[in-house]
N, C-alpha and C positions, 0 to 999 in steps of 0.2 A: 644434711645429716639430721637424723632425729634423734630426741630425745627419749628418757624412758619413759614422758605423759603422752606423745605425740602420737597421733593417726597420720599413717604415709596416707598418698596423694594417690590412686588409681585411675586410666583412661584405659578405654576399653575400642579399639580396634574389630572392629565386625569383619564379615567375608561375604560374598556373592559370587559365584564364578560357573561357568560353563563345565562340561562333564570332559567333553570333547576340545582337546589341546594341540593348540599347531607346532609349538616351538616351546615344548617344559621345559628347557635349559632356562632359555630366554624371558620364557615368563618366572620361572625364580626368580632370576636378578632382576626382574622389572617388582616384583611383589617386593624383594629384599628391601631395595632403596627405597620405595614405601614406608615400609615399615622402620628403618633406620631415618629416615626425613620428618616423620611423626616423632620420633624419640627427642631428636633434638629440636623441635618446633616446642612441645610442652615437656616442663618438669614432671616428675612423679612418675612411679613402675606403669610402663602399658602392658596389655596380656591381651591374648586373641580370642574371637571370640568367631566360630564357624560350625558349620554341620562337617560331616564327615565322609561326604561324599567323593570318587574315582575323581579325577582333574584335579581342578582350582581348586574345590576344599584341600586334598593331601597335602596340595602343593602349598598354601597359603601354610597348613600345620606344620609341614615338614619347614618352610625359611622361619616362621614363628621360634619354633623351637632351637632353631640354631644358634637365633640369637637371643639366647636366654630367656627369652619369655614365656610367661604360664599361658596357659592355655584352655580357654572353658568352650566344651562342646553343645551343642542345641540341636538338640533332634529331633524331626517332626513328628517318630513313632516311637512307642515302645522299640527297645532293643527286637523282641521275636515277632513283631511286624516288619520292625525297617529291614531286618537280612533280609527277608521278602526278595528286596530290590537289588541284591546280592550273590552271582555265583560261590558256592560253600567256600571255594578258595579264596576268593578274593575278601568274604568275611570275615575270614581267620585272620587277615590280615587288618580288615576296621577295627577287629575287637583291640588288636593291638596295640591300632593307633588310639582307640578309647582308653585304654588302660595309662594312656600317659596324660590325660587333662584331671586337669584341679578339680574340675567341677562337672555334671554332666547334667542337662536339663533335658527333662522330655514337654514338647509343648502340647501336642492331643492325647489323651489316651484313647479317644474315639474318634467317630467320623471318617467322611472321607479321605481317602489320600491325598487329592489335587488338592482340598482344603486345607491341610495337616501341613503339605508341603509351601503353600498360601503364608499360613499362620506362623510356622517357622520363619519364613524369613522375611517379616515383617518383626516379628519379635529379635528376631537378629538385628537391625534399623533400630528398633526402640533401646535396646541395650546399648546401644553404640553412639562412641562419639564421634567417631569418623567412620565410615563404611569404605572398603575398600571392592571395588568391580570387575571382575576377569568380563565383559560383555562387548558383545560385537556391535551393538547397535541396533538390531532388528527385534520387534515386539517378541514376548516370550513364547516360545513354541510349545509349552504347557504352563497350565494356573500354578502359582507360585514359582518361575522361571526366574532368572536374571531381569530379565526386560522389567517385570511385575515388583521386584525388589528394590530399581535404579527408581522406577515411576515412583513407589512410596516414599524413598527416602527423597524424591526432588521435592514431591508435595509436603514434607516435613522442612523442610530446608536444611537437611541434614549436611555434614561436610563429606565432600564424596573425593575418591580417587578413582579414576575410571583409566583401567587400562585396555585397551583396544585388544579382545582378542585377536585379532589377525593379523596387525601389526604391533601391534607390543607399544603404539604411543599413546605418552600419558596424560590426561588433560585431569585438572582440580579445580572442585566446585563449591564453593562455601567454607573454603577451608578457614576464612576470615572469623567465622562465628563460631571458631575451634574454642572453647574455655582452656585457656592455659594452667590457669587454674580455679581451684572452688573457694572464692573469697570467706563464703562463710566457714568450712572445715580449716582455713587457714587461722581465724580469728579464735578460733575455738583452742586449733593449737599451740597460739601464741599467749593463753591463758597461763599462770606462773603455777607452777605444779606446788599441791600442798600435801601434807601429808597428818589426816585427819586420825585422831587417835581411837584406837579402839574399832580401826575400822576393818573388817575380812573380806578373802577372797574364796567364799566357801564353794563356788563353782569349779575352783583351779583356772579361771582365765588368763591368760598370758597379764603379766605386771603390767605390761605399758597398755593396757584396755583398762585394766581394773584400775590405775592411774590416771588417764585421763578420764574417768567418769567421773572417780572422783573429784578429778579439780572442776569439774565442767557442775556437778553436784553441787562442790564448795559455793563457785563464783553463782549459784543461783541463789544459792538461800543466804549468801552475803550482800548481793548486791538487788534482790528484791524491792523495786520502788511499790512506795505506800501509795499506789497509785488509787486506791478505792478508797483511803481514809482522804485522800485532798481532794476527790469528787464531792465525798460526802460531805467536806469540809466547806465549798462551794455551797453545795445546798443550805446548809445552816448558818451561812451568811446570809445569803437569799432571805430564808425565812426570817432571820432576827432583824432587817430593813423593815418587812414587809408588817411583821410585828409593830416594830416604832412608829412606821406610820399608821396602823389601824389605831393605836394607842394616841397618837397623836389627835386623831379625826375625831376617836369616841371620846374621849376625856378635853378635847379642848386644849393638847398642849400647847403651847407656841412660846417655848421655850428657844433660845437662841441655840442650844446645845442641839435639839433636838433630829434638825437640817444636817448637823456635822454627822452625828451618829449615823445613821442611815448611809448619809454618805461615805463614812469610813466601812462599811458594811458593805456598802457594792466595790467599792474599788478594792477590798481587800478578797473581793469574790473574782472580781478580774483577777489581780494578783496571781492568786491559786491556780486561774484560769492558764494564764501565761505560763506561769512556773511547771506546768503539765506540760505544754508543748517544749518547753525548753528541755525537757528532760527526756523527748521522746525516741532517743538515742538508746539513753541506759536505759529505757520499756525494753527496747527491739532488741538492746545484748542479753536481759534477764530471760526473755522469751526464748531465744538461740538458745543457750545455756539450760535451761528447764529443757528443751526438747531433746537437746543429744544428750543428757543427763540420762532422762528416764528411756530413749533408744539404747541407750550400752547396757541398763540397769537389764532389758528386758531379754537382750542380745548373754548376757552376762550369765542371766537365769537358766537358757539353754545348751551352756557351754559343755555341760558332760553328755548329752545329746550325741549318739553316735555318729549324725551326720548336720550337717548343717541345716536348722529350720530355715524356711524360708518367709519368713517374719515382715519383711520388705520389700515382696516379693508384686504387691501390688500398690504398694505408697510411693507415688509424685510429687514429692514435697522439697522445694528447690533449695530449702534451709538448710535439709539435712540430705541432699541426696548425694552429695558428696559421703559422707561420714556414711550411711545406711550400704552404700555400694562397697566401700572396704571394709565395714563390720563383717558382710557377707563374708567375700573373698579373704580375711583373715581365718575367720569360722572355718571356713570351706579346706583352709590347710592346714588345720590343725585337727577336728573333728575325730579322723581315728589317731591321731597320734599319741594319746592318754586315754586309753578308754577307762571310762568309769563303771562300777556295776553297778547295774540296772536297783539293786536297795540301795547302794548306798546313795546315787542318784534318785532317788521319790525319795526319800527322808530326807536329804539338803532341801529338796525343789519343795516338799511340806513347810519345812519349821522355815526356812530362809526365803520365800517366797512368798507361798502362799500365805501363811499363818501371818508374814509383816505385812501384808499388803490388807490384810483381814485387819488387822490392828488398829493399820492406819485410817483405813476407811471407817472402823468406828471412833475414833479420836476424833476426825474430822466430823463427824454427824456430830458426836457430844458438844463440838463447839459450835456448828452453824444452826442445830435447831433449837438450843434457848435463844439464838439470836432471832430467828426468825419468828420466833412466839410470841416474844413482846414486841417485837418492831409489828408483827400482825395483829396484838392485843393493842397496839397503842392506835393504830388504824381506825380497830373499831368500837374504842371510846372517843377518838375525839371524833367521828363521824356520827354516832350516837348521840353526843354532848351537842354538836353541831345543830342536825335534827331536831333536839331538843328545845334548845335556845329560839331555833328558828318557830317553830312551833309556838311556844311561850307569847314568843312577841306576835306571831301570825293573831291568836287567840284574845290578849291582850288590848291591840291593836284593832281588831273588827269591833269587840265588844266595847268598847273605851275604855278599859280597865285604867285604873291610874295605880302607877309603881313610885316606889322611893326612886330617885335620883340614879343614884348607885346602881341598884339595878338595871334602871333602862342603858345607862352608860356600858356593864358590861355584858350583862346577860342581851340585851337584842343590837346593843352595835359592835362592841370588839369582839367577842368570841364570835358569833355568827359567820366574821369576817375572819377570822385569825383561825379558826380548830379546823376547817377545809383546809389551808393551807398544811396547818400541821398534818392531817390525816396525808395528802398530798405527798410528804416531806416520807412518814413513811414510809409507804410504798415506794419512794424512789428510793430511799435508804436497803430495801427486799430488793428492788431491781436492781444497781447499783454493785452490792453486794453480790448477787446472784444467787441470792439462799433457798429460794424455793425449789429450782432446778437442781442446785446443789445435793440438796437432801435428797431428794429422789435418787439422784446418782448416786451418793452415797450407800444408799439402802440396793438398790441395783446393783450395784457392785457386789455386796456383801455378800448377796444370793448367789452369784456368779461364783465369786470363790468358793462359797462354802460346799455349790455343788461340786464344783475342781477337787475341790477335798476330797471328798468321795470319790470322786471316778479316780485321782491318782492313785490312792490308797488301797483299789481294787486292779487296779494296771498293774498286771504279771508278764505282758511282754513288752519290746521297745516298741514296738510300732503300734499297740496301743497307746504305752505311756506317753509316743511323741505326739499326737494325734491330741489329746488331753491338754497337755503342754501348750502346743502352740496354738489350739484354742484360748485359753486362758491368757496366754500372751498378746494374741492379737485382740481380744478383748481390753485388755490393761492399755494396749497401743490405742485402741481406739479414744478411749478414755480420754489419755494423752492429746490427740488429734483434737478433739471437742473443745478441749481446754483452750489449745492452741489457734484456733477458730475466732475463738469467744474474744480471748486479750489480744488477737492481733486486729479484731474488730474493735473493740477499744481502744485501741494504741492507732485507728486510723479516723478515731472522730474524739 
């Protein structure tokens, strides 16, 4: 039973089947138990997932639908290409069974047919957790056939149901590597629902999406580890050793404190060191949580969108492909059930989107490029100083020059030694931080919106304004993705 923060669980059931049927009673009931055997094998709603083709596809729609399950179709052609392959009567009767799926995908709008048909049902394999096979056994008698669909999904190791068409027996293949369920979308829902003040749902998203993003939101920016202040924290250990012994060499200490210090400076740099792997738990929840956070934010944004963008449409990402597959399929049934108009949708998706997302990104520049100025001005005085000193003594030293005490002690032994290091310390503090890239992105970003601005503001119909939209969103996505890249590279060294 879910909650009002929770994302239900979705498995997706594929189809492959011959045109040509020995025994449609008998293969019902063989497709039925099927599909009632997957139901109770995995928790969570299953819904089907087939072309709409004479045979096996009907047959597979018409037991889906019996037993309660939605139903998402895949077509290899536009609708007024595929009747093509259709007597007008028999048409009249696809369109019907079209008229009863959630969702309808077209996968070419070009190219050949044998490709088209190819492309389909392999895409049907890739959407699916289980594939189910009406197939006799014999190579395919055309490109994209049954035989060409069972061969992809074996080469995938996908879980298959292979019912024989000629006798109706059922043999199961990989059904072991079935996900019962998606650990991470679990972890996410088991997150304790909050309720942040001041917070809106200016899209109209159903409560329980705009509740869990939020709490998914909450648990990032609460439990964000200061993982780049205890790097950086490491390095300025490092250096302040590194310091005590040049200070030590140049001045002549041999103080008994001296040896301690240093060494509480490295072991207090391991410390930090451990203290980072020890934690590298709450990285990998903070990271979850920032990812399906800013997925529903973007999912959220399109929600008055007359039909469902397809936002996730090419993201593989095993963190959130649980979560990104029901955002769809929620989207997808809801879409026309509140339509929104077309102004007052671009003035939310302006000031609620675009214009925050403008905000943000220069908030974030105003704060990483003073950092990055002087951590880059500190680079190039102590590298200058460095230079300098080096020089000095270079000069000093050919010529015989003779200096005060003092001087030779810190002008040609300790800094020489020590202002590299520091120059050093910067630059890792820039790397570390990530500020240099940062800023660039930041400023890349800006331009992105501000031309989104423009194009929404002059979008007078949906299908330009979607088109806008879901630019702009999969741009923000990508963003997102980068980020995600970057700290789960971090979070692996």
């Amino acid at each position: 039973m879910t909650t009002p923060s929770e994302i239900p669980l979705f498995h997706v059931v594929g189809f492959s089947g011959h045109r040509q049927i020995i025994d449609p009673d008998g293969l019902a009931k063989a497709i039925a138990a099927a599909l009632e055997s997957l139901r109770q094998r995995a928790p969570g709603e299953w819904l089907g997932l087939s072309s709409v083709a004479e045979g096996g596809d009907q047959l597979f729609i018409s037991q889906v639908r019996a037993l309660g399950m939605s139903w998402h179709a895949i077509l290899p052609l536009p609708r007024s290409e595929f009747a093509r392959d259709f007597p007008p009567a028999e048409w009249e009767a696809v369109e019907r069974i079209l008229d009863q799926a959630e969702h309808v995908r077209i996968i070419t709008e070009n190219g050949t047919r044998d490709d088209a048909y190819l492309d389909c049902g392999m895409a049907t394999v890739d959407g699916s957790d289980v594939l189910i096979a009406v197939w006799d056994g014999e190579p395919a008698r055309g490109r994209g056939g049954t035989g060409d669909v069972v061969s992809y999904a074996r080469s995938l190791g996908r879980p298959l149901i292979l019912i024989d068409a000629n006798t109706l027996r059922v043999s199961r293949e990989n059904l072991e590597k079935l996900e019962r369920v998606d650990s991470s979308l679990a972890k996410l829902n088991e997150l304790p629902a909050t309720m942040v003040g001041g917070a809106e749902n200016p899209f109209r998203a159903p409560s329980a999406i705009f509740a869990f993003q939020q709490k998914c939101d909450h648990a990032a920016s609460r439990g964000a580890p200061q993982f780049r202040r205890l790097i950086v924290l490491t390095v300025l250990l490092h250096l302040a050793a590194t310091l005590i012994a040049a200070a030590a060499l140049s001045y002549g200490l041999h103080l008994a404190v001296v040896p301690w210090l240093k060494l509480l400076c490295i072991t207090g740099a391991l410390s930090v060191a451990l203290l980072l792997r020890h934690h590298h738990h709450s990285h990998h929840n903070w990271v979850r949580c920032r990812l399906a956070a800013e997925f529903c934010r973007s999912l959220l944004a399109t929600w008055g969108l007359p039909r469902a963008a397809p936002l996730f449409e090419d993201l593989d990402m095993p963190e959130v492909r649980g979560l990104s597959r029901a955002l769809h399929i929620l989207h997808s049934r809801s879409a026309t059930a509140q339509p929104v108009p077309i102004e007052e949708f671009r003035k939310t998706y302006l000031e609620k989107r675009i214009d925050d997302q403008l905000s943000y990104y220069r908030r974030q520049e105003a704060r990483a490029l003073p950092m990055f100025n002087r951590l880059n001005l500190g680079f190039w005085i102590a590298t200058v100083l460095a230079i300098a000193c080096t020089l000095a003594y270079a000069v000093c030293h050919t010529a015989h020059i003779e200096v005060p005490e003092w001087i030779r002690s810190t002008v040609f032994y300790f800094l020489p030694i020590s202002l590299p290091i520091i120059a050093a310390a910067f630059i890792s503090m820039i790397s570390i931080n990530d500020l240099q890239r940062r800023v660039a992105r930041y400023r890349e970003m800006q331009v992105v919106l501000e031309e989104s601005r423009m194009r929404v503001t002059f979008s007078q119909t949906w299908n330009s304004l979607e088109k806008v939209v879901l630019k702009t969103e999969r741009a923000l996505l990508q963003e997102v993705i980068e980020w995600h890249s970057l700290t789960s590279f971090a979070e692996s060294h």
